[in-house]
C-alpha positions in Angstrom: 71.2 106.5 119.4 72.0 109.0 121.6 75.4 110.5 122.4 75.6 113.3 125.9 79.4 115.1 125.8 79.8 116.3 129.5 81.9 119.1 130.7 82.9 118.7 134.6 83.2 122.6 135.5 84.5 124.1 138.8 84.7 128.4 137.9 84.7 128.2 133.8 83.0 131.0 132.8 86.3 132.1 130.4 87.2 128.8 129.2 83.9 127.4 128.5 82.8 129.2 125.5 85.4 128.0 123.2 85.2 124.7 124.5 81.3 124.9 124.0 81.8 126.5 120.5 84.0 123.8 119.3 81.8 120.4 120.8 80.1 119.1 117.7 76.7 118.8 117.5 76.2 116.2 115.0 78.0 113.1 115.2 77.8 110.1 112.5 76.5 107.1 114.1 74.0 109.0 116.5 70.2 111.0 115.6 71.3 113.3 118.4 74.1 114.8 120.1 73.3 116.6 123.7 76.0 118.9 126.0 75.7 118.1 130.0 77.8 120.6 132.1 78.7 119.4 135.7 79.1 122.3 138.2 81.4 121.3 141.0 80.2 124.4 142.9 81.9 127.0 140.9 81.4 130.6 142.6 81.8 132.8 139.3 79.1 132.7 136.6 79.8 129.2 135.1 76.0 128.2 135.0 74.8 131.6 133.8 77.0 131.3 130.7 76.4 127.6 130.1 72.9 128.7 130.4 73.8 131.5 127.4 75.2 129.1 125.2 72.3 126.4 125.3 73.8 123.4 127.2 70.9 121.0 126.8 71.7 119.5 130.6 73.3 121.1 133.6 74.1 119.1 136.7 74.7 120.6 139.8 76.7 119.6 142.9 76.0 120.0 146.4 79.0 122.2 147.1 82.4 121.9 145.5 82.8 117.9 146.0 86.1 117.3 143.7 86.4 116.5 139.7 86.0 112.2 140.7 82.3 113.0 141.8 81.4 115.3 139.3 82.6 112.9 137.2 80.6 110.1 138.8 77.5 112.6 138.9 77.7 113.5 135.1 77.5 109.5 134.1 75.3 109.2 136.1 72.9 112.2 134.9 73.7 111.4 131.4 72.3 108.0 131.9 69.1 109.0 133.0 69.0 111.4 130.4 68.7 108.7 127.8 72.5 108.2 127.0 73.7 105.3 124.8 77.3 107.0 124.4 78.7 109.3 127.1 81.9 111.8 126.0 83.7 113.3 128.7 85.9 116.0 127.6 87.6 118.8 129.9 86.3 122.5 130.3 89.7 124.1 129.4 89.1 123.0 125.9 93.1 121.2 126.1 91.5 118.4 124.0 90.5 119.0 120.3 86.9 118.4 120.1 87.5 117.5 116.3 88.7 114.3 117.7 84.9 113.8 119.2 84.2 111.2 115.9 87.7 109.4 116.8 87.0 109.2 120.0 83.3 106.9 119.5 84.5 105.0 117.0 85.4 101.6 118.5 81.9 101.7 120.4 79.8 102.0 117.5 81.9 99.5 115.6 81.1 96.9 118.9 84.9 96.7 119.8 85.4 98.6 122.9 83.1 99.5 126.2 85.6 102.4 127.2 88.0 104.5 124.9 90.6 106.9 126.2 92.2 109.4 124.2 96.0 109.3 123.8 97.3 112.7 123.8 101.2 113.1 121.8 102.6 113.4 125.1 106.0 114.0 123.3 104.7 116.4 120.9 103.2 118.9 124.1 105.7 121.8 124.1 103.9 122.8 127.2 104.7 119.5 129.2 107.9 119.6 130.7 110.4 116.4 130.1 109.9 115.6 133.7 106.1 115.4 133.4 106.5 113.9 129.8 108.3 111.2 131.7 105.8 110.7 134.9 103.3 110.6 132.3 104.8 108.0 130.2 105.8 105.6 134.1 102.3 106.2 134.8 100.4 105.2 131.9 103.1 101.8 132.2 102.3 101.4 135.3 98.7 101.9 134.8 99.0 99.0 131.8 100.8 97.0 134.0 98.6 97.1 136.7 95.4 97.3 134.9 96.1 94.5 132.0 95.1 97.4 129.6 97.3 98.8 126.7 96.0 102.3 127.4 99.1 104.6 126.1 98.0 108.1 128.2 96.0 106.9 131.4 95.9 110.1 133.3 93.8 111.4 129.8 90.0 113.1 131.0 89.0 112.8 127.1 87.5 109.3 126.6 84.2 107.5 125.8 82.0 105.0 127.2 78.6 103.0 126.7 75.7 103.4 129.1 76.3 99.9 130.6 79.6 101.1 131.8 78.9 103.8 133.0 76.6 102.7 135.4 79.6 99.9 136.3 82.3 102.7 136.7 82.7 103.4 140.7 85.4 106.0 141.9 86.2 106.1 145.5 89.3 108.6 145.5 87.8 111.8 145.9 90.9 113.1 144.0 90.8 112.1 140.2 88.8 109.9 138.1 91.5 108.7 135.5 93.3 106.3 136.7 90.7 104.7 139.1 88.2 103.9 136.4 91.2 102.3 133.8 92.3 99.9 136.5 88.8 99.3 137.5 87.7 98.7 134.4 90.9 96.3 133.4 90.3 94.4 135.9 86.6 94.0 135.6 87.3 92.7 132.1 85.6 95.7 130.7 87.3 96.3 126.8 89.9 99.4 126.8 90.7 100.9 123.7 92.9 103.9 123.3 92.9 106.0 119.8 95.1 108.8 119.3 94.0 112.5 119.5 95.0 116.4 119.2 95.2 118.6 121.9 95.2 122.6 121.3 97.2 125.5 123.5 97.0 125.7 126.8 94.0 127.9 128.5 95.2 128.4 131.9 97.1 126.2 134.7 96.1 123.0 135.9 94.1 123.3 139.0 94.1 119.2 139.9 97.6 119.8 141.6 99.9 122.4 142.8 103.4 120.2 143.1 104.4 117.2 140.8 105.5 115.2 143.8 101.9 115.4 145.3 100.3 115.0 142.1 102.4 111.5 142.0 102.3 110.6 145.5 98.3 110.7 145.1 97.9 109.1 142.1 100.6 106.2 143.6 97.9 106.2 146.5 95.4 106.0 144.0 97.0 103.2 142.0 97.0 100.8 145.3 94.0 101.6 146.9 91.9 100.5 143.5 94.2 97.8 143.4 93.5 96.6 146.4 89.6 96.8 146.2 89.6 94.7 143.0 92.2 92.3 143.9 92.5 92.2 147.8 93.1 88.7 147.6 96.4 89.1 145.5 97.5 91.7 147.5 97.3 90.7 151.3 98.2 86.8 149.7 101.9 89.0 149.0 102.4 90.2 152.2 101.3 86.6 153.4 104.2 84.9 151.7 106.4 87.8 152.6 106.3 87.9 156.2 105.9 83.7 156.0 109.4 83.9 153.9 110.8 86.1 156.2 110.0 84.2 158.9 110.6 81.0 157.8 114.1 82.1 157.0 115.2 83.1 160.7 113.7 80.4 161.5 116.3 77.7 159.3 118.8 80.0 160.1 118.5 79.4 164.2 117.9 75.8 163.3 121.4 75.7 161.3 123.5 77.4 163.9 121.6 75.6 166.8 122.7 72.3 164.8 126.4 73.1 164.8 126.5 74.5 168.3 126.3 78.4 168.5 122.2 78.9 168.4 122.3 79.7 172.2 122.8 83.1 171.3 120.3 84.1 168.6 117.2 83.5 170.7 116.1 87.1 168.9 115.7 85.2 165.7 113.3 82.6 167.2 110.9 85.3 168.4 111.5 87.7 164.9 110.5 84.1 163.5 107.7 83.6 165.1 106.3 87.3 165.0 106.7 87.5 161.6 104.7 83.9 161.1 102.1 85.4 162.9 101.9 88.5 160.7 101.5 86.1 158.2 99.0 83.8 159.4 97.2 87.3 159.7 97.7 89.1 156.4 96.1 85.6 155.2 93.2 86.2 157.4 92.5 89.4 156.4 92.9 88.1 152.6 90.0 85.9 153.3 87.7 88.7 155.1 88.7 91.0 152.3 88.0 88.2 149.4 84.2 87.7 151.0 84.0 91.5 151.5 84.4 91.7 147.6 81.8 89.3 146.9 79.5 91.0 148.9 80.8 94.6 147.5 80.4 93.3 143.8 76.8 91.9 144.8 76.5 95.4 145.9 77.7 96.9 142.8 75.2 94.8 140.4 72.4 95.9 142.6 73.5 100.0 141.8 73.9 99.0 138.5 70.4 97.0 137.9 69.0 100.0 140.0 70.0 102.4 137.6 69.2 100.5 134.5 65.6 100.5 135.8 65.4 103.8 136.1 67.1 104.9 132.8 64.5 102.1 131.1 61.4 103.5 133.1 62.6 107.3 132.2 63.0 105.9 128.0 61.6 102.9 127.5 63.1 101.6 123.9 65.7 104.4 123.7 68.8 102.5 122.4 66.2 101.7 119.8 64.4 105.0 119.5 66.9 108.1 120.5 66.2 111.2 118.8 66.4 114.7 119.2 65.6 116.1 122.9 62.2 117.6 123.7 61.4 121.0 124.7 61.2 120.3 127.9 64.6 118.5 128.1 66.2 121.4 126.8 68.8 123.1 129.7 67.1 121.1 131.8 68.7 121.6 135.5 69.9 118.8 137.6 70.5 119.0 141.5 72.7 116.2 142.3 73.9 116.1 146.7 76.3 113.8 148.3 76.4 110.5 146.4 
């Protein structure tokens, strides 16, 4: 068995040696234990010192493409690299690496497929009661949404097996959290979340520079992953909506017509009818959008049998036969472009 902990980095060269220095590198349950560090395009000497510190794997992006695709790009990488367990932990070193053996846990025991670590959100001195709050609407709303019972969604320190990795697909270009719990949820992949310890903070969060936008995207980001996974559900809503809506004006012209003063409220007749045809076409576009998502999840077992063929051509037997990487797997550099 063979367990890769990746690091997405965009300009780490400070933070990244005590994060390095505290990753185990020996984890019960696996014969070996490998570091992967994503470079989003950094411009300072990220590589050069992961380099220094002997990170077995380093993964590099075709320009700075956003934390959701390096994401994406490590799971990927890690795969191919003979992964049975994939780690993903942040390079600011905010989550406490000690936790590593927590975190693994439910996989190895065969009770979960992706575990997310749940930070004391109300133990952070650093977190401001406003965030505290967004944090704690979020994750509900996340749960909610998601039919998950994961208590910190927007948490980047979590585990996952090989075969869901290769499910996971992010299509915000802003953040990978929330995306992958709904998708996963939904996809009746098994969510666990364990708690874990966070240390100090390094430096300021670069993923947002106001609260509000930092919600507003993650709202976006909420309904558009929604929406892929369950179109049906969603433009089947606005269906009986506008048909509600419509129907109502419509009784209501009906009534007054019946006891004599209808003449007047021909507006309500055409509102009525508008809104029926908004719904006759939300309901069209529910059907386009529920064959679209046959065809996309066709398209999504084709990526994912693609990728299992590769990772079993590259280590044939390896959830079997993992062990320690070779010499010439060792820091071994991987250029990944547009995906």
């Amino acid at each position: 068995m063979k367990l890769i902990i990746q690091i997405p980095c965009l300009n780490e060269e400070e933070t990244l040696p005590d994060t390095i220095a505290d990753l185990p590198r020996a984890v019960e349950g696996f014969d070996c234990v490998e570091l992967m560090v994503i470079d989003d395009g950094s411009t300072d000497r990220t590589v050069e010192v992961a380099e220094t510190l002997g990170v077995d794997h380093i993964v590099r992006m075709n320009g700075n493409q956003g934390l959701a695709r390096a994401f994406v790009a490590g799971m990927v990488a890690a795969v191919e690299q003979g992964a049975d367990v994939i780690v993903n932990t942040d390079a600011d070193n905010q989550y406490d690496a000690r936790d590593v053996d927590t975190l693994v846990a439910p996989i190895l025991k065969r009770e979960a497929d992706m575990v997310i670590g749940c930070r004391p959100i109300s133990e952070i001195k650093h977190f401001s009661p406003v965030k505290r709050l967004l944090q704690s609407l979020g994750s509900r709303v996340v749960r909610t949404i998601s039919g998950t019972r994961v208590s910190d969604a927007p948490s980047g320190f979590r585990a996952v097996t090989a075969d869901t990795a290769l499910r996971l697909n992010v299509f915000s270009g802003f953040t990978y959290t929330i995306e992958t719990i709904i998708q996963a949820g939904l996809s009746n992949l098994r969510v666990v979340s364990v708690p874990i310890r966070v240390n100090g903070p390094t430096r300021p969060s670069r993923l947002f520079q106001s609260t509000v936008g930092y919600v507003f995207r993650n709202v976006m980001t909420m309904l558009s992953a929604y929406g892929v996974y369950r179109p049906t559900t969603v433009f089947g809503l606005f269906a009986v909506l506008f048909f509600l809506a419509g129907g109502y004006l419509a009784v209501r012209w009906y009534v007054l017509t019946q006891l004599g003063i209808g003449h007047g409220h021909v507006q309500s007749v055409i509102a009525s009818g508008v809104l029926g045809m908004c719904a006759l076409f939300m309901f069209c576009l529910g059907v386009v959008a529920h064959l679209l998502g046959i065809n996309r999840r066709l398209l999504e077992e084709i990526r994912y049998l693609e990728h299992s063929r590769r990772r079993e051509t590259r280590h044939p037997g390896n959830a079997d036969s993992a062990g320690p990487a070779s010499s010439n797997d060792a820091r071994e550099l991987i250029e990944v472009g547009e995906r």
